[in-house]
N, C-alpha and C positions, 0 to 999 in steps of 0.2 A: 723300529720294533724288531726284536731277534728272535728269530721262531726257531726252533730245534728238533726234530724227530729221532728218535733212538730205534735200532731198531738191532733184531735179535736173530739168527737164521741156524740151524741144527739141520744137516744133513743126515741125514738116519739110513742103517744098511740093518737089515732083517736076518738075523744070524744061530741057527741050530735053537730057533726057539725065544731068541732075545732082539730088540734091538739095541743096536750099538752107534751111539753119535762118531763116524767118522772124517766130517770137518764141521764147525762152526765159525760164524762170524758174527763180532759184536760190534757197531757202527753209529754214529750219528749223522744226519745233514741237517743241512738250515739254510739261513740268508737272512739278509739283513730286508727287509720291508720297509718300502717308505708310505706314508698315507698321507695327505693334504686334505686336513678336514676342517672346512669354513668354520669362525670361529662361534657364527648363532648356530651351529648344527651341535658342537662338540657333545653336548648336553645330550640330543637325542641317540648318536652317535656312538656314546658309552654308557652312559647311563642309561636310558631307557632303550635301547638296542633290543628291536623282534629279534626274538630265539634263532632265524634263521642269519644271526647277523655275527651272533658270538659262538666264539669256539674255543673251548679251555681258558676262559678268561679271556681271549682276546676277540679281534676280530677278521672276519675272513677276506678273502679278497675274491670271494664269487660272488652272485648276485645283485644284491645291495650294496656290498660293501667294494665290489668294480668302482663305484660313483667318486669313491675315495682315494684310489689306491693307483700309488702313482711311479712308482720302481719299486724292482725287488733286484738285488745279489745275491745270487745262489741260484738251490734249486727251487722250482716252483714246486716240483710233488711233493719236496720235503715239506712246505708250507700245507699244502692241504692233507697231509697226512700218512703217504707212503711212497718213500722216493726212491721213485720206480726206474730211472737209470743207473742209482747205486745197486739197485736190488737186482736188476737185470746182468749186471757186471759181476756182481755178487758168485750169482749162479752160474752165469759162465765159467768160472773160475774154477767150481765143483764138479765140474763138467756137464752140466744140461747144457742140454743140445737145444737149439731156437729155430 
C-alpha cells in the first residue's frame, strides 16, 4: 500500500497593513506499507472494518490495524497524517528557531 501526504506551508510577514507570503513550500511524503492480513480475516479487515480501522479509504496502522501491519518505507508521520520531520526541516529552513 502507498500512502502519500501532501502538504502546503506559507510563511506570512505582517507589512503596513498587509500580509505578504514571503517563502512557501509545497511537498509530499509517504512510504510504501506492508500489511499481512490472514486470509479468513480479509473480509473483516476491509470490508466490514470499525471506523476506527479506516482512514481515507484505507487502513491505519494504529490500534487495530498494529495486529496487521508488518513494514513500512518511509516516513511513519507521512502515513498517519502529518509528516512532522519534513515539517520540522521545513521550518527550520524559514528560519524558526526550535
Amino acid at each position: 500500500l502507498e500512502v502519500m501526504t501532501g502538504c502546503c506551508l506559507h510563511k506570512v510577514e505582517y507589512n503596513n497593513g498587509d500580509w505578504i507570503v514571503v517563502d512557501r513550500s509545497i511537498w509530499s511524503s509517504g512510504a510504501l506499507v506492508e500489511f499481512n492480513v490472514d486470509e479468513d480475516l480479509i473480509e473483516k479487515f476491509f470490508v466490514n472494518a470499525p471506523i476506527s480501522l479506516v482512514a481515507a479509504g484505507s487502513a491505519t496502522i494504529e490500534g487495530y490495524g498494529q495486529l496487521f501491519f508488518k513494514k513500512i518505507n518511509g516516513s511513519y508521520t507521512a502515513v498517519l497524517g502529518l509528516p512532522l520531520f519534513e515539517l520540522h526541516q521545513e521550518l527550520k529552513r524559514m528560519g524558526f528557531k526550535f
